[in-house]
C-alpha positions in Angstrom: 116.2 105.2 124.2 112.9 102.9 123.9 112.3 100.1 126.0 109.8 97.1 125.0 107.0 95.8 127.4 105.2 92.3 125.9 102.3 92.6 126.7 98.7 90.4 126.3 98.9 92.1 123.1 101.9 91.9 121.6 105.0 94.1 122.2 104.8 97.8 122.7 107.4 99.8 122.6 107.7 103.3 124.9 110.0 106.1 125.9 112.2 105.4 129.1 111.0 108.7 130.5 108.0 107.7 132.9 104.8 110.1 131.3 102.1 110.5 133.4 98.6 109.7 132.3 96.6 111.6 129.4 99.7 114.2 129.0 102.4 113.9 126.4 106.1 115.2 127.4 108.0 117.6 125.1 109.1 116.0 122.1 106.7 113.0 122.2 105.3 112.3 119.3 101.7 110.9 119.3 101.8 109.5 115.4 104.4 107.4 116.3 101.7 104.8 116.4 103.2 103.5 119.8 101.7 103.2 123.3 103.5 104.7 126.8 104.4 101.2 129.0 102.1 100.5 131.4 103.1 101.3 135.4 102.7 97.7 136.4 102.2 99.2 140.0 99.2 100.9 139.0 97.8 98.2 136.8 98.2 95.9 139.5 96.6 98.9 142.5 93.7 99.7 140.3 92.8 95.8 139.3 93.8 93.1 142.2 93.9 95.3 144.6 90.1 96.3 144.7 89.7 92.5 143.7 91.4 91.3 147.1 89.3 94.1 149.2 86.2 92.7 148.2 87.0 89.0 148.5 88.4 89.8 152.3 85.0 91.9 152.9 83.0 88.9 151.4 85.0 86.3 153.9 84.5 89.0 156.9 81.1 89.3 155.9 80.3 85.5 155.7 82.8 84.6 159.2 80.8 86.9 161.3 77.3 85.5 160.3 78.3 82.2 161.0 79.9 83.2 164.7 76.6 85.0 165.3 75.1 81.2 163.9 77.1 79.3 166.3 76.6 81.7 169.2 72.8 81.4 168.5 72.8 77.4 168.4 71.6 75.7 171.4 74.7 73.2 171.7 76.1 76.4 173.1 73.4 77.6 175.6 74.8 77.6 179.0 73.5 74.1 180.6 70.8 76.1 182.7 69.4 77.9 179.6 65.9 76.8 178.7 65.8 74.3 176.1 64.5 75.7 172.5 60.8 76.2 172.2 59.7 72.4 169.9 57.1 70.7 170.7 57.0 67.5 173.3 56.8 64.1 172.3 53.1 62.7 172.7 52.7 60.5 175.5 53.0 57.0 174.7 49.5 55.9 174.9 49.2 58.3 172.2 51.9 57.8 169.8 50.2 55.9 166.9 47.3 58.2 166.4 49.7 61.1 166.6 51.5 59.4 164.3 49.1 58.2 161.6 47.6 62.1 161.3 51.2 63.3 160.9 52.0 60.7 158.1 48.3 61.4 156.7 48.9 65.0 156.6 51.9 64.9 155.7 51.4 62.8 152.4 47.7 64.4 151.8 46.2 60.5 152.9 42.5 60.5 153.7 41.3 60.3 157.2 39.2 57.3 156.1 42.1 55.7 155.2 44.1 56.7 157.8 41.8 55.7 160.3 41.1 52.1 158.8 45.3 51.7 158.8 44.8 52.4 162.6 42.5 50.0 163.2 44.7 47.5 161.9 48.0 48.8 163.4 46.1 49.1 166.7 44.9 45.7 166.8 47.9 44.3 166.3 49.5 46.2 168.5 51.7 48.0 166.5 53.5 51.2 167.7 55.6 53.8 165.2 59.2 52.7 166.3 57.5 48.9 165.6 56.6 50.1 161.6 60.1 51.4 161.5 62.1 48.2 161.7 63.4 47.2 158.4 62.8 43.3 158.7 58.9 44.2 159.0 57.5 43.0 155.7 55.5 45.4 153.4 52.7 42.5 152.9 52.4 42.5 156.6 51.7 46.0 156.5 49.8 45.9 154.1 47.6 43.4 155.4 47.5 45.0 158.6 47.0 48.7 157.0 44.7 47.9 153.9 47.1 50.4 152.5 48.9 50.5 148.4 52.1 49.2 148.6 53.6 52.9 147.4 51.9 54.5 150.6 53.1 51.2 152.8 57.0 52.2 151.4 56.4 56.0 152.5 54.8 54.7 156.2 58.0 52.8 156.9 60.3 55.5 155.5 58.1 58.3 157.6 58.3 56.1 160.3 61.5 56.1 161.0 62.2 59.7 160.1 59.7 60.3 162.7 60.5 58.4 166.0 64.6 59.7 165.0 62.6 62.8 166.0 60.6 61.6 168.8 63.4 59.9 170.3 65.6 62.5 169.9 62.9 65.2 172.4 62.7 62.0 174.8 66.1 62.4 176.8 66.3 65.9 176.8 62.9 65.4 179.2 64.6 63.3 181.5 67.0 65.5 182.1 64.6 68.6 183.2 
């Protein structure tokens, strides 16, 4: 008696006696033209299966590096832990000049220019967090700075990119 198995291509037609692999039983006869049915068991253990291992080593993999992340992280450092090594905020007196030779670095600006932007800055008493605030005008700036427009755009935007940072370092000091 033959059974039918549809397969992905097309119907195939088989002996109900279960052959095992490479070997033909007595009687079977190879010119028939038709193919044994696949053991769905073993088509499913020899594909998915490996397919599933993998993907659950990959996830193991991947949850143990970030658990070793998070243990690492300093928001879970036991309170008397030593913060993480970054550098201190400069003193206040300081600030602007620390801050014009990290925006002049930074942007590969002259020290000619970013000494003459100091000048102004200085003289009108202008600090970083002061260049951050939005409703300062760029012609103000620029007046003050004798800088491009362009470059007066990137002070503001480094600006307040910078003193996030600086303020961020400040409490963590006052609590040490």
């Amino acid at each position: 008696m033959l059974q039918a198995w549809a397969g992905p291509r097309g119907v195939i037609a088989a002996s109900a006696a279960k052959v095992p692999r490479g070997r033909s039983g007595p009687g079977h006869n190879t010119s028939e033209g038709l193919a044994p049915v696949p053991d769905m068991a073993n088509l499913l253990l020899t594909t998915v299966v490996p397919m599933v291992t993998m993907m659950a080593q990959q996830t193991m993999s991947s949850l143990k590096r970030s658990s070793h992340r998070r243990r690492s992280s300093p928001s879970s450092l036991p309170p008397s832990s030593p913060p993480r090594n970054s550098s201190p905020p400069p003193a206040v007196e300081d600030e602007l000049e620390v801050f014009l030779k990290a925006f002049g670095q930074s942007k590969g600006i002259s020290a000619k220019m970013i000494e003459q932007a100091g000048d102004g800055l200085r003289a009108a008493h202008y600090m970083p967090d002061a260049i951050s605030e939005i409703t300062l005008s760029v012609d103000r700036l620029r007046e003050l700075t004798q800088l491009p427009e362009g470059v007066v755009y990137s002070l503001c935007h480094f600006a307040r990119i910078w003193c996030g940072k600086v303020d961020a370092k400040r409490p963590k000091l006052k609590h040490h």
